[in-house]
C-alpha positions as CSV (number, residue, x, y, z in Angstrom):
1,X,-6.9,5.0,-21.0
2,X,-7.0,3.8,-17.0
3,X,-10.4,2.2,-16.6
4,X,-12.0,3.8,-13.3
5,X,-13.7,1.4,-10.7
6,X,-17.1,3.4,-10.5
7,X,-17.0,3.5,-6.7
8,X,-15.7,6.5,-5.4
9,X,-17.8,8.2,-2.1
10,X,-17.7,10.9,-0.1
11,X,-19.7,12.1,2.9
12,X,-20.3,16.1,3.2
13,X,-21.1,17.3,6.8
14,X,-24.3,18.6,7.6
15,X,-23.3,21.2,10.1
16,X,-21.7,24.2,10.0
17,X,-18.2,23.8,10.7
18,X,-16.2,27.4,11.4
19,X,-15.7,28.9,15.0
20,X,-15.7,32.5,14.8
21,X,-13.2,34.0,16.4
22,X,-11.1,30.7,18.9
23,X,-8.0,29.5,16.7
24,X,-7.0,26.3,17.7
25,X,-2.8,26.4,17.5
26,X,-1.8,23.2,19.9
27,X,0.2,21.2,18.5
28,X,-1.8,18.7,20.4
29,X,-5.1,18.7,18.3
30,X,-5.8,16.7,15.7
31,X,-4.6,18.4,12.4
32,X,-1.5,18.9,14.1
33,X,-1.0,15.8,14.9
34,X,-2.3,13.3,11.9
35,X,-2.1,16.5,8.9
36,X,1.1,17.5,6.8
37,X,2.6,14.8,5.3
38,X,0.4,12.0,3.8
39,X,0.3,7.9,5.1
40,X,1.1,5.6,2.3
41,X,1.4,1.7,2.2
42,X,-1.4,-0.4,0.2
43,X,-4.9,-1.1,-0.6
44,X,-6.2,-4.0,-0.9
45,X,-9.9,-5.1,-2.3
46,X,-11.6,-7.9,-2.5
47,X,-15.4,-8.2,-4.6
48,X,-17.2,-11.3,-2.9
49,X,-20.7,-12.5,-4.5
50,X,-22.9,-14.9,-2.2
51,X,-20.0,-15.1,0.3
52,X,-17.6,-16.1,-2.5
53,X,-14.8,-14.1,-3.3
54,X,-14.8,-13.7,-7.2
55,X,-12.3,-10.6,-7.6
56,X,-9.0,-8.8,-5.8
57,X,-7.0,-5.6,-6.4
58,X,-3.6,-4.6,-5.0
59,X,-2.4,-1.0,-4.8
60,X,-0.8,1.7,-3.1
61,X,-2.9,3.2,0.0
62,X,-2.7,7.0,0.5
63,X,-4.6,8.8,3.5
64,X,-4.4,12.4,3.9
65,X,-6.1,15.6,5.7
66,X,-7.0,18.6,3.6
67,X,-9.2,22.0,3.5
68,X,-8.4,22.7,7.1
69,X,-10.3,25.4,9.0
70,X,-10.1,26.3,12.9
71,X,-12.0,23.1,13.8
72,X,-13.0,21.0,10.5
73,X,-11.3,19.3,8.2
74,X,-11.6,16.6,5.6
75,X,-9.5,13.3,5.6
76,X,-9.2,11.8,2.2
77,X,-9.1,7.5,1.7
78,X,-7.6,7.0,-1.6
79,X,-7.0,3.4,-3.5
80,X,-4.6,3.4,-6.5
81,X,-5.0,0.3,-8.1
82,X,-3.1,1.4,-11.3
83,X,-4.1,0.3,-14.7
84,X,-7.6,-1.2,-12.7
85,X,-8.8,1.8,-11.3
86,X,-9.2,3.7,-8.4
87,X,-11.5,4.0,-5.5
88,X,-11.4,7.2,-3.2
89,X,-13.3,8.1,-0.3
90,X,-13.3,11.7,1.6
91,X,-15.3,12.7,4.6
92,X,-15.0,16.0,6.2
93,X,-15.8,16.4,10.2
94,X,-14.9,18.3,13.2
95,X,-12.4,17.7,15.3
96,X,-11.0,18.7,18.8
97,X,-8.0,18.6,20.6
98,X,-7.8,14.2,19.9
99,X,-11.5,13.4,18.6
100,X,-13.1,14.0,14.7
101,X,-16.5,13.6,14.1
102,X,-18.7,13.3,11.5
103,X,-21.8,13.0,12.4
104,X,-26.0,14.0,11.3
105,X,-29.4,13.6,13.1
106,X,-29.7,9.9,11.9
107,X,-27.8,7.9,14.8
108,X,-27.3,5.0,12.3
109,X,-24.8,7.6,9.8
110,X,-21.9,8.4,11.4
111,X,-17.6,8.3,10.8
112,X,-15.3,9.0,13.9
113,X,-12.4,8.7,15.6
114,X,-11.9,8.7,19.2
115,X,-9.2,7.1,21.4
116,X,-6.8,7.0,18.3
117,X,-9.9,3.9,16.8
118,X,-11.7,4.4,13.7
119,X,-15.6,3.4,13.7
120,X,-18.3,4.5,10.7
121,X,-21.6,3.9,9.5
122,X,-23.1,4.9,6.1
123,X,-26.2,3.9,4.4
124,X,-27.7,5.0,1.4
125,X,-30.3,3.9,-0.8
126,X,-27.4,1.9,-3.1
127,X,-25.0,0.8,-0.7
128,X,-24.2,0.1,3.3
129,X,-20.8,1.3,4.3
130,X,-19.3,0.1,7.7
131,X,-15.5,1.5,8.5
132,X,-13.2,0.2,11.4
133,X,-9.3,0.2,12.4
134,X,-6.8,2.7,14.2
135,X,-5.2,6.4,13.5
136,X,-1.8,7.0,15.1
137,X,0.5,9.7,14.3
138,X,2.9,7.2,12.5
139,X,0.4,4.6,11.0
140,X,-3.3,4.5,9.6
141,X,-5.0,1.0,9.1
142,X,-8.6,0.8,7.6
143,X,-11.4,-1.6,6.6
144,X,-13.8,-0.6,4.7
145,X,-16.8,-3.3,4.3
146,X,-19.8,-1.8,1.5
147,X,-22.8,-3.9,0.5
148,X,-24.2,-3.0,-2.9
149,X,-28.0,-2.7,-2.5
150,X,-28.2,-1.9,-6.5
151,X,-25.8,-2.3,-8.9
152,X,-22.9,0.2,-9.1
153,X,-20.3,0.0,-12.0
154,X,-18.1,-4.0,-11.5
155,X,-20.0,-4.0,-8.2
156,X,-23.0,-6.5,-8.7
157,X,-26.7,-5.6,-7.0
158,X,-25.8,-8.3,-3.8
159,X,-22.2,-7.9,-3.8
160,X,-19.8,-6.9,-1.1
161,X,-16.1,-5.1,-1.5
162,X,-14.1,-5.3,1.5
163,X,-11.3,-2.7,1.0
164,X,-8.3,-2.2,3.3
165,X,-5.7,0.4,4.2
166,X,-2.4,-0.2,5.8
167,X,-0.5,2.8,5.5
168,X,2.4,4.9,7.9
169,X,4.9,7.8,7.5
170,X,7.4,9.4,9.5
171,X,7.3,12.5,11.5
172,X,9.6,14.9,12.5
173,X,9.9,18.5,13.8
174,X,10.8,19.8,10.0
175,X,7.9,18.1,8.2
176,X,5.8,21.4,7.9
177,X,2.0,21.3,7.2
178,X,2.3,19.4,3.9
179,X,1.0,22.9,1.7
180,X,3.7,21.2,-0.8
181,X,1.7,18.8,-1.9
182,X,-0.7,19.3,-5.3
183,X,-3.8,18.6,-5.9
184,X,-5.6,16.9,-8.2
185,X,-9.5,16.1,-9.5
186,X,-11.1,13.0,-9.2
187,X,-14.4,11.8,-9.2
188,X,-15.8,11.4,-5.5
189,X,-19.5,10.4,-4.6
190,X,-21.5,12.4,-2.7
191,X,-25.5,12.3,-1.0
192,X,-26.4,14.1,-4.6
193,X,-24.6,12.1,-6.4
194,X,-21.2,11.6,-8.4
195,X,-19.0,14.9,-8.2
196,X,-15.5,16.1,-9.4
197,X,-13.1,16.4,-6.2
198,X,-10.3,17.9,-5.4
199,X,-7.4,14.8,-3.7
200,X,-3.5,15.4,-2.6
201,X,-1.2,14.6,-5.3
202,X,2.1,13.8,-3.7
């Protein structure tokens, strides 16, 4: 049986997230722009210990947007690193016409993306997450830097993963929404705790 790399997190928004009644149909906002079909490329992550690097993985990269409404949506992260593991990521914000937010009263705890640049903070009591790099509609790069506070699965009290996404697709006007993808269940950390998540599948 695949061995799973016990780090797998995801963000929930604090906020509700529905309009009541405005539908947001531009092909200019964000869903319509970066949602329907998936980016794929790699992943790569490296585990340093007292600035050393001590361990790298090499996989396929996915990133996808998923459980759309009028104006939030969530956009998934996911690491295959085969027989090693996985690691996944989802946060779900708002978005507008170019922008998505994800954002609570704490300053310091935030994910967006404005101006077509990726920026995030997360801290917990067991790890510090810090997330930068670039969405375009053809191309999604990502680095993802956590420090482990306490000890979490092959990730040491102390260490560091650095964890990277270099992933594209192409568009076109027949693409559709992507609704032909599957789904699948994977486990996905939240504030609460570890939790069984639904991912893309295609």
């Amino acid at each position: 049986m695949k061995s799973i790399i016990k780090l797998c997190i995801g963000i929930l928004v604090f906020t509700s997230c529905t309009k009541d009644s405005e539908e947001i149909n531009s092909k200019e906002n964000f869903t319509a722009r970066y949602g329907g079909k998936p980016f794929v490329g790699t992943a790569k992550g490296a585990r340093s210990q007292d600035g050393v690097t001590n361990y790298t993985w090499n996989g396929e990269g996915r990133v996808a947007l998923i459980e759309a409404l009028d104006d939030s949506v969530s956009m998934v992260f996911m690491a295959d690193f085969g027989d090693k593991g996985e690691i996944n990521f989802k946060v779900r914000g708002k978005f507008d016409e170019s922008t998505y937010r994800m954002e609570t009263s704490d300053p310091t705890i935030y994910f967006r993306i404005l101006e077509e640049q990726i920026t995030g903070s997360i801290k917990n009591a067991g790890q510090q997450m810090l997330f930068q790099g670039s969405m375009q509609q053809e191309q999604v790069k990502m680095t993802m830097q956590v420090d482990f506070m306490e000890e979490n699965g092959p990730f040491p009290k102390g260490s560091s993963l650095n964890l990277s996404f270099d992933t594209n697709r192409e568009v076109s006007e027949n693409d559709g929404d992507g609704s032909g993808c599957g789904t699948r269940l994977v486990p996905i950390w939240s504030p609460s705790g570890v939790t069984m998540g639904l991912v893309p599948d295609c």
